[in-house]
C-alpha positions in Angstrom: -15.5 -20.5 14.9 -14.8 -17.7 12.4 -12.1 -15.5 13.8 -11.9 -12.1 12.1 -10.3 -9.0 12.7 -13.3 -7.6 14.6 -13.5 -10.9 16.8 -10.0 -10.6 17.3 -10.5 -7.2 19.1 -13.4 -7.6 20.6 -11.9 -10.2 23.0 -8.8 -8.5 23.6 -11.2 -5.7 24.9 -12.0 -8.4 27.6 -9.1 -10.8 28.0 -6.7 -7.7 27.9 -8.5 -4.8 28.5 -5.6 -2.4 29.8 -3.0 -3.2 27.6 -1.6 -0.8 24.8 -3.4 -0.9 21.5 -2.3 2.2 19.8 0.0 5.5 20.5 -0.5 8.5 18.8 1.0 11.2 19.4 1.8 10.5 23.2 -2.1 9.8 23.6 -2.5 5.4 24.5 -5.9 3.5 23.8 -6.1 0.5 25.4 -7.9 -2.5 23.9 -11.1 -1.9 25.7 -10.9 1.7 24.6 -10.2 1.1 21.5 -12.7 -1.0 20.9 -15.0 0.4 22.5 -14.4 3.7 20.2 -15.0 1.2 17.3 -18.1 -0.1 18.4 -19.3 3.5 19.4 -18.8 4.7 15.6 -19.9 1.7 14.4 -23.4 2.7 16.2 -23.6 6.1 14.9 -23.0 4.8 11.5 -26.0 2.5 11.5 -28.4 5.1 12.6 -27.4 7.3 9.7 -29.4 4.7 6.9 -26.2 3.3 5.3 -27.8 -0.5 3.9 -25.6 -3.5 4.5 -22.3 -3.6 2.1 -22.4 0.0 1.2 -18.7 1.6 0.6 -17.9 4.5 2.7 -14.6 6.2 1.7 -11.8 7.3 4.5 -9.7 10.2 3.1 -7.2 10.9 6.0 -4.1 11.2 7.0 -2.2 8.6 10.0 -3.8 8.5 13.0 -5.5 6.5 15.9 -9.2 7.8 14.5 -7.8 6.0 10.8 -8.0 2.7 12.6 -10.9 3.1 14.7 -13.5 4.4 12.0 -11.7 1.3 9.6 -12.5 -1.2 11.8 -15.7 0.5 13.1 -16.8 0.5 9.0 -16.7 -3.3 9.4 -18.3 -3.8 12.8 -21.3 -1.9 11.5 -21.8 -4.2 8.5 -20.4 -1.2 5.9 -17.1 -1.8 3.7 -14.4 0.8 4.3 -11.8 2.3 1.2 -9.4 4.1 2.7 -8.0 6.5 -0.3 -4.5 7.8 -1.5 -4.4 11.3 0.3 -1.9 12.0 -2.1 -3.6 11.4 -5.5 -5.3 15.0 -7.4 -9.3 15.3 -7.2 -9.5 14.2 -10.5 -8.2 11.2 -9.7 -10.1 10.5 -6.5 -13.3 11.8 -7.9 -13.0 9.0 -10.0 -12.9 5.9 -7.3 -15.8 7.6 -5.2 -17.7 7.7 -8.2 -16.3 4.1 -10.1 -17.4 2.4 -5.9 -20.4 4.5 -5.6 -19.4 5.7 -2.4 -22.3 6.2 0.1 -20.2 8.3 2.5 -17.2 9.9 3.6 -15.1 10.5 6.4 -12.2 12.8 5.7 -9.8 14.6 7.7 -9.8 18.6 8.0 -5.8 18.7 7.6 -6.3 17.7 4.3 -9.6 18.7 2.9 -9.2 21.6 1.1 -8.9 18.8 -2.4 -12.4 17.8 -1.6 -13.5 21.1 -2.5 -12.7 20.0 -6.6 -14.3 16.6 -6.4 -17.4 16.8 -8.1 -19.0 13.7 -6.6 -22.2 13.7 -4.1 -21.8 11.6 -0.8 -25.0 11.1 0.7 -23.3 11.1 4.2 -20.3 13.4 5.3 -18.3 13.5 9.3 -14.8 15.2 9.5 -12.4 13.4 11.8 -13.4 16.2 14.7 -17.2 15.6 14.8 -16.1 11.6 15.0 -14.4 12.4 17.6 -16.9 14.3 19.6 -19.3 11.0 18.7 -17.0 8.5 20.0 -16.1 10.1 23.1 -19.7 9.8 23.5 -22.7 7.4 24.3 -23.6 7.0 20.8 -26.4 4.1 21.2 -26.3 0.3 20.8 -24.7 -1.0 17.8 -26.4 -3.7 15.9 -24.8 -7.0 16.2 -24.0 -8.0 12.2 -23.0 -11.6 11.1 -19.9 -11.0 9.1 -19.3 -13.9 6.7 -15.9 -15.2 5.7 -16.6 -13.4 2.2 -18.1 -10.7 2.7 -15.6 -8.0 1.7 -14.5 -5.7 4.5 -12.1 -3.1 2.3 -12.0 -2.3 -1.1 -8.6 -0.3 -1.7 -7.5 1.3 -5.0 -4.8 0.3 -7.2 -3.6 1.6 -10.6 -4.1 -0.5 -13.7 -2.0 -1.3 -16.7 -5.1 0.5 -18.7 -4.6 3.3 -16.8 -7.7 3.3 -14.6 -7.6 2.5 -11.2 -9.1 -0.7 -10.1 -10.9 -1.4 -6.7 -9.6 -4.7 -5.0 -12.0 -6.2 -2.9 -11.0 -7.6 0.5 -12.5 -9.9 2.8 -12.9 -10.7 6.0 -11.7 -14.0 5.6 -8.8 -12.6 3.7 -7.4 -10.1 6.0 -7.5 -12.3 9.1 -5.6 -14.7 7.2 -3.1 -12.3 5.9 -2.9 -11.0 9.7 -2.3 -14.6 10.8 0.4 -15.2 7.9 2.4 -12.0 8.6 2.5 -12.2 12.4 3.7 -15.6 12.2 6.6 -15.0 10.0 7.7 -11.7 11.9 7.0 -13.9 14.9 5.2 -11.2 16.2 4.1 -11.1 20.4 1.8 -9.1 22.8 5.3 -7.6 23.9 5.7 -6.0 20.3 5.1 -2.6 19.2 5.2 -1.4 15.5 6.0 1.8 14.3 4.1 3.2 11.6 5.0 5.9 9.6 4.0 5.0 6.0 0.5 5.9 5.0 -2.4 3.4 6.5 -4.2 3.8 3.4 -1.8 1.5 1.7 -2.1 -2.1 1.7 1.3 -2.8 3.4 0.8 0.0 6.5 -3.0 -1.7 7.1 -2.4 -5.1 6.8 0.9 -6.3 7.0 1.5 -4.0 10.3 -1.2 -2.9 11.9 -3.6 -5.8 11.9 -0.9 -8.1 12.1 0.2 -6.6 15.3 -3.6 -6.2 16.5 -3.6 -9.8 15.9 -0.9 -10.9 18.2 -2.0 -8.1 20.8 0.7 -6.1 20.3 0.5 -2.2 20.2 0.4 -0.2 17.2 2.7 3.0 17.6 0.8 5.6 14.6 3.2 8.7 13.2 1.4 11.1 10.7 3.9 10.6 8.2 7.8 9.9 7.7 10.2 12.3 8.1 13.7 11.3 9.0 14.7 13.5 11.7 11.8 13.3 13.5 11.1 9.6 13.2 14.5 9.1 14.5 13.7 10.6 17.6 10.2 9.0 17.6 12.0 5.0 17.0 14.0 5.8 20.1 11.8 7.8 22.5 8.8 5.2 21.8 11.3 1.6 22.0 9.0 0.2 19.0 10.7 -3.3 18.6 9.6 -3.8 14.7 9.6 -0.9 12.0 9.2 -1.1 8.4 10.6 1.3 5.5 10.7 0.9 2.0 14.2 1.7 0.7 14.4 5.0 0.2 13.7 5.4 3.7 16.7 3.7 5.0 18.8 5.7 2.5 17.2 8.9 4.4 17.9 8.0 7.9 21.1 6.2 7.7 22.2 9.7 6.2 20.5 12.0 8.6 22.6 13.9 10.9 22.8 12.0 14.3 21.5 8.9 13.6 24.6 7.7 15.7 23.3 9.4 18.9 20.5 7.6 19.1 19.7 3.8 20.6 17.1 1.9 19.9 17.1 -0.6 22.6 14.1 -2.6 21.9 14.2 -2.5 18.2 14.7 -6.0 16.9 13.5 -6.2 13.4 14.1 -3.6 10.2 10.8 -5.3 7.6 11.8 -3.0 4.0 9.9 -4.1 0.6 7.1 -2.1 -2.3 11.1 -1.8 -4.0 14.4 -3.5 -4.4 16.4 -3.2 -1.8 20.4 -2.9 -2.8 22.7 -5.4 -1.4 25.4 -2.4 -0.3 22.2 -0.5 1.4 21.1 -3.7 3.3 24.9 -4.4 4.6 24.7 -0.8 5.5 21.4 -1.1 7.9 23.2 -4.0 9.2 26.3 -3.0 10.1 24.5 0.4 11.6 22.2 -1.9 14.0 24.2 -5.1 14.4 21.7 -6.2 16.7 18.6 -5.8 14.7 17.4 -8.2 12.3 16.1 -7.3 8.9 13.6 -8.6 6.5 12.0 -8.7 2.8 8.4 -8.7 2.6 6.7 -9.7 -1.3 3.0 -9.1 -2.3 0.8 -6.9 -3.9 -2.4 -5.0 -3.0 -4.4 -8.3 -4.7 -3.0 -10.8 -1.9 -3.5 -8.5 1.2 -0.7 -8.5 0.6 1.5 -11.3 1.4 3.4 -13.7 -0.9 7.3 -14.3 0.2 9.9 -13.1 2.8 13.3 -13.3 2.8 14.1 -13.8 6.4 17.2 -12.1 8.0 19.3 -14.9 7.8 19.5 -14.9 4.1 19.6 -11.2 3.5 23.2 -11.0 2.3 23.5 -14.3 0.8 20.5 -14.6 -1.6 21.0 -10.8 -3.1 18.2 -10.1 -4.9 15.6 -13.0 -3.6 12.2 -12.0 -2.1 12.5 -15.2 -0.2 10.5 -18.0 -0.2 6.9 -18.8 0.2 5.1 -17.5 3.2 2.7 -20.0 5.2 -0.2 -21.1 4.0 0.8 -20.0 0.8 1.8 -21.5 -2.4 4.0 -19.9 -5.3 4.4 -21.0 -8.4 6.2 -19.2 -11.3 4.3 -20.1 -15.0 4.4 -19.7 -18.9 1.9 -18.8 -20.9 0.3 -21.8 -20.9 -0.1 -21.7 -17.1 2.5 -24.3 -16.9 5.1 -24.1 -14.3 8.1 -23.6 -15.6 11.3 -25.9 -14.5 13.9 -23.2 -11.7 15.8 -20.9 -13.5 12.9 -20.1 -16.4 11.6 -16.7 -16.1 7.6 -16.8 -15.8 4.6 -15.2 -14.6 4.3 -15.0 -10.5 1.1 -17.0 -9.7 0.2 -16.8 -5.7 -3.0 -19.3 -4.2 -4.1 -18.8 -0.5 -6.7 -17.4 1.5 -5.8 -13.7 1.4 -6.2 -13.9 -2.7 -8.5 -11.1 -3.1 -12.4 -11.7 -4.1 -11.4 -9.7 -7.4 -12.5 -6.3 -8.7 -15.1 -4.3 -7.7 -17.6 -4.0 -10.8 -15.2 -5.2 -12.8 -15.8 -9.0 -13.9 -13.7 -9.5 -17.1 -10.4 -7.8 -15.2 -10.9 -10.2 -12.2 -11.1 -13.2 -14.3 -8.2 -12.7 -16.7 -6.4 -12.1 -13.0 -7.6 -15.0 -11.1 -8.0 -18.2 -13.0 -8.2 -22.1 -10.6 -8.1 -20.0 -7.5 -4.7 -18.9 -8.9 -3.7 -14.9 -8.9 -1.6 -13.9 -11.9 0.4 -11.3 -10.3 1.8 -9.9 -13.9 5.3 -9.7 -12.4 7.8 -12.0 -13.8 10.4 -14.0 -11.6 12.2 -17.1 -11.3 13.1 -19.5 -8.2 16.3 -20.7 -7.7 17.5 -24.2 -7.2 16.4 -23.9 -3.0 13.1 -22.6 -3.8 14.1 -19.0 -3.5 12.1 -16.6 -5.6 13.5 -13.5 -7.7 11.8 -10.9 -9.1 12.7 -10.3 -13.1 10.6 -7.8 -14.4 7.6 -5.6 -12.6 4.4 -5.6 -13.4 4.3 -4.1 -17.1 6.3 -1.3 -17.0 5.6 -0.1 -13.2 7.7 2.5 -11.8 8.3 2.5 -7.9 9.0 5.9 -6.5 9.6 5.6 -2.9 7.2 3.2 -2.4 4.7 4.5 -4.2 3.2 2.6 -7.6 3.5 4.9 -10.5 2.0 3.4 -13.8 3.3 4.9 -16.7 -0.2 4.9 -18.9 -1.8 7.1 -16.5 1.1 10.0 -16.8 1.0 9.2 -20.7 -2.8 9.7 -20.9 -2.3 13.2 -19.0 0.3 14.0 -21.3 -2.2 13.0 -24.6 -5.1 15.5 -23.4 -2.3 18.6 -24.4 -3.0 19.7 -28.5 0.5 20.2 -28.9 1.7 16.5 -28.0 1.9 14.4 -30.9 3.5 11.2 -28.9 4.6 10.2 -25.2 6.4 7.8 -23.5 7.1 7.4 -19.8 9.4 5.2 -18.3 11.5 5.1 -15.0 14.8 7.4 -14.5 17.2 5.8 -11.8 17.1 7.8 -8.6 19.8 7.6 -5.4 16.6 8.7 -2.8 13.7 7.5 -4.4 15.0 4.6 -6.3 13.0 5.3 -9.5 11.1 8.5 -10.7 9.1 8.7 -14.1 11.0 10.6 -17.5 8.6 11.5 -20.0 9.8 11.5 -23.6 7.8 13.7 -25.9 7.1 14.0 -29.5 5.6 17.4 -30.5 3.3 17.8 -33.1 5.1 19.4 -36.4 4.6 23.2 -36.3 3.2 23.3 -32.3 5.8 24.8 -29.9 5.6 24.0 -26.1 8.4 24.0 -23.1 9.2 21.8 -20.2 7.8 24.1 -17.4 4.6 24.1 -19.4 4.2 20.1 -19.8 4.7 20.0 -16.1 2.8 22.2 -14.5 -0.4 20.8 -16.7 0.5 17.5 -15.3 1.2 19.3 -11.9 -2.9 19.9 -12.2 -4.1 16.6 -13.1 -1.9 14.0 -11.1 -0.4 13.5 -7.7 2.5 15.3 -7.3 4.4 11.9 -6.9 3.3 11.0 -10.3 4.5 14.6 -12.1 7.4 13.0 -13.8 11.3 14.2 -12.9 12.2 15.5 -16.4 11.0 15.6 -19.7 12.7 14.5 -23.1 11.8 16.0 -26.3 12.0 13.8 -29.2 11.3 13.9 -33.2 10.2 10.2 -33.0 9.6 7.4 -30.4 11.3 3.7 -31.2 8.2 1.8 -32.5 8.5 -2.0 -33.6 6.9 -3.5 -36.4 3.8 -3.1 -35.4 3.8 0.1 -34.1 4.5 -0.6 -30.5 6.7 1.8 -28.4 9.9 -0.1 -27.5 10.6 1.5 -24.3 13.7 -0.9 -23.4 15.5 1.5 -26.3 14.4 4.5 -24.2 16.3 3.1 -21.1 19.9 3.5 -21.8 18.8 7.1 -22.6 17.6 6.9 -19.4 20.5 5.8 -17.6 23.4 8.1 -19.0 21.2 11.3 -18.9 
C-alpha cells in the first residue's frame, strides 16, 4: 500500500488522535484536529473549481495554518508552492506567473508586497478567512487517488542562468525523504522539533516537519528566529531536536544568558545549507555536552536529503558532510560521468526515490540535471578513503548568506539594467554572522558618474533585501581570461583582505 504523507496523517488522526501534532504559539493541535483542519480546507478548496494538478501558491510566514493549508493543497488533489516571503514582487511575480498559479493563499502580516505583483490569481483567501473556514463545517471533501508521481509541491530555487526554476516534488518523493530523514535522526512519537527557519524552504518542510509528522512526533512552529527569544522558546517548550544553520549557533552561543537556561530534553543540535567551522561545532559541544549534533547534505532537487555526518564523527572528519543517507546512493563523477577513484574532485551525483520529477515547464534544464535516474547536483566533492564525502566547490559560484542561496547572476543582472554600469561581478565576502554576504565589483561606463548609496538602493528595489550585496567595489576593469570570461577566483583575495 502506498503510504504518503497524507496517509500517514490521516491514520494518526485515528490510531493517535489526542496526541500533539503542532504548537504554535502556546495553541496544540492534536492529530485528529489537525487533520481534520486539513481535510476541512481541502473541502473548501474543491468547491472553489480548481481542476486536478493546478498550482496554488502559499505566501506566508511560520505558522500552524502553513502546515495545514500545505497538506490540505495535497488532500484536495491541488499542488501547493509555498514561496520565499522574503524575495521583492518582482521576483515573486515571476514564479506565480512562470507556474501559472491558479490561486493564492497569503498571510495579512506580510501582504502589503502583493500589492506590486502584477499577476491575476483566479482564486484569493488570507490566512484569517482560512481560519474562519476551517473552524467550520466546510462540506465533504472529495476522496482523490494520489499517485506515487503525481507532484505534491513545486518550490522555487535560483538558477545558474539567473531565473528561478520550479522543482517539482512528489508524493512518492516526500514520503521517502520523510522516511530517510527520520530514520537517521532516529526520530520517535516522544520527539518534538523546533522550527524556527522559514517552512517555505525545503529543509524546514521536509527534513523537519514531515519527518517528525512521520514518526508521530510534534512539530513545535516559531514565526521566525530570533536569538533571545528562541532561547527562551528551546527551554520553556523542552523540544528534544532543533536545527540551525550556522550563523544561528554563532548568534545564540553569543547571546546574553544562554548559560541560564537548560534544555533538559534537547538531545540533538541538526546544522547544514552552510559549512559549519570545526572551532564553532566544538563550541556547541562543549556548551551542551549532553546534546548530540549533526550535519545534514542535500539540495532543494532531492527533497532534500543526500548525506549526514552523524555526531560521532563531528570533530574527527572536519569538513565531511558524512556519508550516504539510506536508501541512497552517492557517487562523485568526471565529465564523462565516470566515477572518479577517492580523493579526485568531481561532480556530486545523488540516485533515490526523493530525486525530484525535474522542472516545472522546463524539459531541457531537467534533462541536462537528471541523466540514468542520476541527479547532477553541480557541486563538486570528493570522498575519502572510508567513504566520507567533502564538499569542494558549490554549486557555480553560489553564495550562502545565513542559509539563504544567493546566486551571483541574479544580483549581476540587477546591476546590468543601470546605464551607467559598463561591467559587474558578484562574488562572496567572508562574514563572522552570516558566513558569506555578496561584494559587487563594478566597472562604470567611461564618462558616467554614479555612488555606492545609489547602486544599492536600486538593487534595494529590485531584489530581496538578503540578496542587496554588503559592499560595492569600483573597478576600471574586471580580470577576463582569454576568452573573455570574468575570472572571479582573482577577485577573491580582494575579497578577503578588504
Amino acid at each position: 500500500m502506498k503510504m504518503f504523507m497524507t496517509d500517514v496523517l490521516q491514520n494518526y488522526a485515528t490510531q493517535q488522535a489526542n496526541a500533539t501534532a503542532t504548537v504554535y504559539e502556546d495553541k496544540q493541535l492534536t492529530y485528529s484536529e489537525f487533520y481534520q483542519y486539513s481535510e476541512r480546507f481541502a473541502a473548501y478548496l474543491q468547491q472553489q473549481g480548481y481542476e486536478r494538478n493546478d498550482v496554488i501558491a502559499l505566501y506566508t510566514l511560520n505558522s500552524d495554518l502553513f502546515l495545514i493549508a500545505y497538506i490540505g493543497i495535497q488532500l484536495a488533489g491541488f499542488v501547493a508552492m509555498p514561496i520565499n516571503t522574503k524575495l521583492s514582487a518582482r521576483e515573486v511575480d515571476f514564479i506565480v506567473s512562470h507556474s501559472q498559479a491558479k490561486g493564492l493563499i497569503y498571510d495579512e502580516r506580510i501582504e502589503e508586497l502583493l500589492a506590486d505583483v502584477p499577476y491575476a490569481f483566479q482564486y484569493v483567501i488570507s490566512l484569517k478567512n482560512m481560519l474562519d473556514i476551517i473552524e467550520n463545517d466546510a462540506g465533504q471533501r472529495q476522496p482523490v487517488q494520489l499517485q506515487a508521481d503525481d507532484t505534491a509541491v513545486v518550490m522555487y530555487t535560483s538558477g545558474t542562468t539567473g531565473k528561478p526554476k520550479g522543482v517539482m516534488l512528489t508524493h512518492q518523493n516526500i514520503a521517502s525523504a520523510a522516511a530517510i530523514w527520520s530514520a537517521s535522526m532516529n526520530m520517535t512519537p516522544e520527539d518534538s522539533m523546533f522550527i524556527c527557519t522559514p517552512l517555505f524552504h525545503c529543509a524546514g518542510l521536509h527534513v523537519f516537519a514531515m519527518p517528525m509528522f512521520y514518526q508521530g512526533g510534534t512539530v513545535i512552529i516559531e514565526e521566525s528566529f530570533s536569538p533571545k527569544n528562541t532561547l527562551q522558546q528551546l527551554a520553556k517548550t523542552r523540544a528534544t531536536i532543533f536545527f540551525g544553520v550556522p550563523a544561528m549557533y554563532t548568534m545564540l552561543l553569543n547571546t546574553p544568558g544562554f548559560k541560564d537556561h537548560t534544555f533538559e530534553e534537547l538531545r540533538l543540535l541538526c546544522y547544514g545549507a552552510a559549512p559549519m567551522p570545526y572551532e564553532l561545532v566544538k563550541q556547541v559541544k562543549e556548551a551542551l555536552p549532553n546534546v548530540k549534533v549533526q550535519n545534514l547534505y542535500g539540495q532543494t532537487e532531492n527533497t532534500p536529503a543526500a548525506t549526514s555526518l552523524l555526531d560521532a564523527d563531528a570533530l574527527t572528519k572536519i569538513g565531511s558532510v558524512g556519508k550516504p543517507l539510506a536508501q541512497t546512493e552517492v557517487r562523485v563523477v568526471d565529465s564523462l560521468g565516470e566515477a572518479v577513484p577517492a580523493g579526485e574532485v568531481g561532480e556530486i551525483c545523488v540516485k533515490g526515490p526523493q530525486v525530484m520529477k525535474g522542472y516545472l515547464r522546463n524539459e531541457q534544464e531537467t534533462a541536462r540535471t537528471i541523466r540514468d535516474g542520476w541527479l547532477y547536483s553541480g557541486d563538486l566533492g570528493r570522498f575519502d578513503d572510508e567513504g566520507y564525502l567533502y564538499i569542494v566547490d558549490r554549486k557555480k559560484d553560489m553564495i550562502i548568506r545565513g542559509g539563504e542561496n544567493i546566486y551571483p547572476i541574479e544580483i549581476e543582472e540587477v546591476l546590468y539594467q543601470l546605464p551607467e554600469i559598463l561591467e559587474a561581478a558578484v562574488v562572496g565576502l567572508p562574514h563572522e554572522v552570516y558566513g558569506e554576504v555578496p561584494k559587487a565589483f563594478v566597472v562604470l561606463k567611461e564618462g558616467k558618474l554614479l555612488d555606492e548609496e545609489s547602486i544599492l538602493a536600486y538593487c534595494l528595489s529590485q531584489l530581496a533585501k538578503y540578496k542587496v550585496p554588503y559592499e560595492i567595489e569600483f573597478l576600471a576593469q574586471l580580470p577576463r581570461n582569454a576568452s573573455g570570461k570574468v575570472l572571479k577566483h582573482t577577485l577573491r583575495p580582494k575579497v578577503t583582505t578588504s
